[in-house]
N, C-alpha and C positions, 0 to 999 in steps of 0.2 A: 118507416114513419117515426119510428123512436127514436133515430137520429136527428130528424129530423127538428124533435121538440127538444131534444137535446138539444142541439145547434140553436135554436129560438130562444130556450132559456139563455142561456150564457150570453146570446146576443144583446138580449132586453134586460137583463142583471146584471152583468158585469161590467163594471166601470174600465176594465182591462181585459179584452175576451181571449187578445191574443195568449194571455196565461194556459188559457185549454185549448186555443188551436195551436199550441207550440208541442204545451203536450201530447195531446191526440196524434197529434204527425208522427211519434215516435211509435205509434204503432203499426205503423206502415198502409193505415186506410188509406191516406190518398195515394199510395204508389198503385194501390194494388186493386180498390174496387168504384167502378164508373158508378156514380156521376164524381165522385170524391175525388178522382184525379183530374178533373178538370182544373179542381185548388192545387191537386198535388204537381201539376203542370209547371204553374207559376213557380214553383222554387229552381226550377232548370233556368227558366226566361230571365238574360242580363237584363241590364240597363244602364243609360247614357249614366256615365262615371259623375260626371258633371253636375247634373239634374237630381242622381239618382246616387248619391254615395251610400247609401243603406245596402245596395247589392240589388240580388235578387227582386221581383215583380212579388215575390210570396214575403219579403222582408218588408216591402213599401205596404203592401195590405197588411199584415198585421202593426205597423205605424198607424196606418189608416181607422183600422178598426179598433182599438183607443181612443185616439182623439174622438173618433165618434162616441164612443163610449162616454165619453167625458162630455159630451155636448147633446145627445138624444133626449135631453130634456128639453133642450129647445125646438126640436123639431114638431110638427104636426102630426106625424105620424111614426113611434121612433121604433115598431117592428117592420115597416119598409124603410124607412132607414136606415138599418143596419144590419137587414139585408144586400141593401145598396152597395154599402161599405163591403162589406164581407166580398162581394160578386164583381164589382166595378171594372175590376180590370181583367176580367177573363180573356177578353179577345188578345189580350196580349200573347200571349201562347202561341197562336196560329198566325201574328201579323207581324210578331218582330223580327227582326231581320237588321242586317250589316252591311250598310249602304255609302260607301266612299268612306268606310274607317269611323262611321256614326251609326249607334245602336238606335232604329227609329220602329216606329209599332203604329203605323200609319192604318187608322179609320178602327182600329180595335173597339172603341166606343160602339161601330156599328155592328162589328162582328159579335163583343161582347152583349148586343141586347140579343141576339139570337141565343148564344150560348148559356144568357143567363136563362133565358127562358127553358132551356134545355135539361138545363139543373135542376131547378124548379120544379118542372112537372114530374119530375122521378119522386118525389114528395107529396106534391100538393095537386089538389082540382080548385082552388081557391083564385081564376084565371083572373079576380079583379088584382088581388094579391099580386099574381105574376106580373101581369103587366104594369100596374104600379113599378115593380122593384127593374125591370126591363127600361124602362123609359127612362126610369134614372140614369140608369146605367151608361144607354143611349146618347144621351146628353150629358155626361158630366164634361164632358171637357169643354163646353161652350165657357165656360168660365176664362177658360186659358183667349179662345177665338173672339168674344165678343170685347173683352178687357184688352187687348191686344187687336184692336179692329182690322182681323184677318176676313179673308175672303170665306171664310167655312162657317161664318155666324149665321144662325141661324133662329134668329128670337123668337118670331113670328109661330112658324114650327113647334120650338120648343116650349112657348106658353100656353100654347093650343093642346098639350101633352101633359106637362108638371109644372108642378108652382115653383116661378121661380126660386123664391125666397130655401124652398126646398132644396135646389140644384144649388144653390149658394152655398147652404150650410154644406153639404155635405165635398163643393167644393175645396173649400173652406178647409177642411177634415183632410181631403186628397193633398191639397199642398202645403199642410201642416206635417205630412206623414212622411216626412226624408230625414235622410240622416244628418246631422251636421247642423239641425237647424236648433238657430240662437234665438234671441229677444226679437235683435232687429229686423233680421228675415220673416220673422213670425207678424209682427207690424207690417212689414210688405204685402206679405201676402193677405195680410185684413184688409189692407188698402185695397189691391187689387180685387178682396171681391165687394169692396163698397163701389169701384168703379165700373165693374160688372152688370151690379144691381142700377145705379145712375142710369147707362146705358141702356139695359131693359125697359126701365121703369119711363124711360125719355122716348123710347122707339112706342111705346105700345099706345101711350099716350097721343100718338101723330098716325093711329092709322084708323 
């Protein structure tokens, strides 16, 4: 449990968390003791060169969880928030995989709400908590499917679960968090989650 509120400070304090989860990894918690190797996972799991020039799944969440850092004053809620960040991409771990010479992590989002939930209660009985930072988790990539009017959107679902506006920002956070990234690309990706929210905001109004 004292890791626990340890992990929670640094969360909701630091404007850069990844400063002490960089540190902390140097002490070997997440190689070596469950639920902490779930995070320690993610430094093994590649990623599309392309997408993902930072490297590692554990290089893009600590991108990740900065930018959040840097923006949890705008959220609603900025201790599931940055929970969020922190857990997001768990399912990656168990879902990536090397498919025709392409690094892909197909439905990790769903795998990832199980797993975070998994994390979670080694800590906490706080199940609104849980499931709050779970759903996020769940859904964050509708950002990518709904802005992109792929066949996996899923708005209905996902506003009957989390506020959009929620899933935005911390979208927002997820493709802010690569490496390589300039001005321009960063205007991109604002765009694309204003076109997301359009989108949302235009479906929910027609049902």
């Amino acid at each position: 449990m004292q890791r626990f509120l340890e992990f929670d400070a640094h969360l909701i304090n630091d404007n850069k968390p990844s400063i002490y989860f960089n540190e902390l990894s140097k002490t070997g918690i997440f190689k070596e003791k469950y639920p902490y190797t779930l995070l320690g996972d993610l430094m093994k799991v590649p990623q599309s060169p392309i997408h993902h020039p930072e490297g590692s799944v554990w290089n893009h969440t600590m991108l990740v969880l900065d930018n959040a850092g840097e923006r949890k004053h705008l959220s609603q809620n900025p201790k599931v928030f940055m929970w969020s960040a922190l857990l997001h991409d768990l399912g990656k771990a168990p879902t990536t995989k090397l498919r025709k010479g392409k690094v892909t992590s197909y439905d990790h989002d769903k795998c990832g709400e199980k797993l975070s939930v998994e994390f979670l209660e080694e800590f906490t009985s706080d199940i609104e908590f849980i499931n709050q930072v779970s759903k996020m988790v769940r859904w964050h990539m509708q950002i990518l499917f709904v802005a992109k009017g792929l066949p996996f959107a899923e708005i209905g679902r996902m506003a009957d679960e989390v506020s959009i506006d929620e899933i935005a920002l911390l979208g927002l956070c997820d493709r802010l968090g690569r490496g390589n990234m300039t001005l321009d690309k960063g205007h991109e990706e604002e765009k694309n989650i204003k076109t997301f929210l359009e989108k949302c905001n235009k479906y929910l109004k027609n049902i």
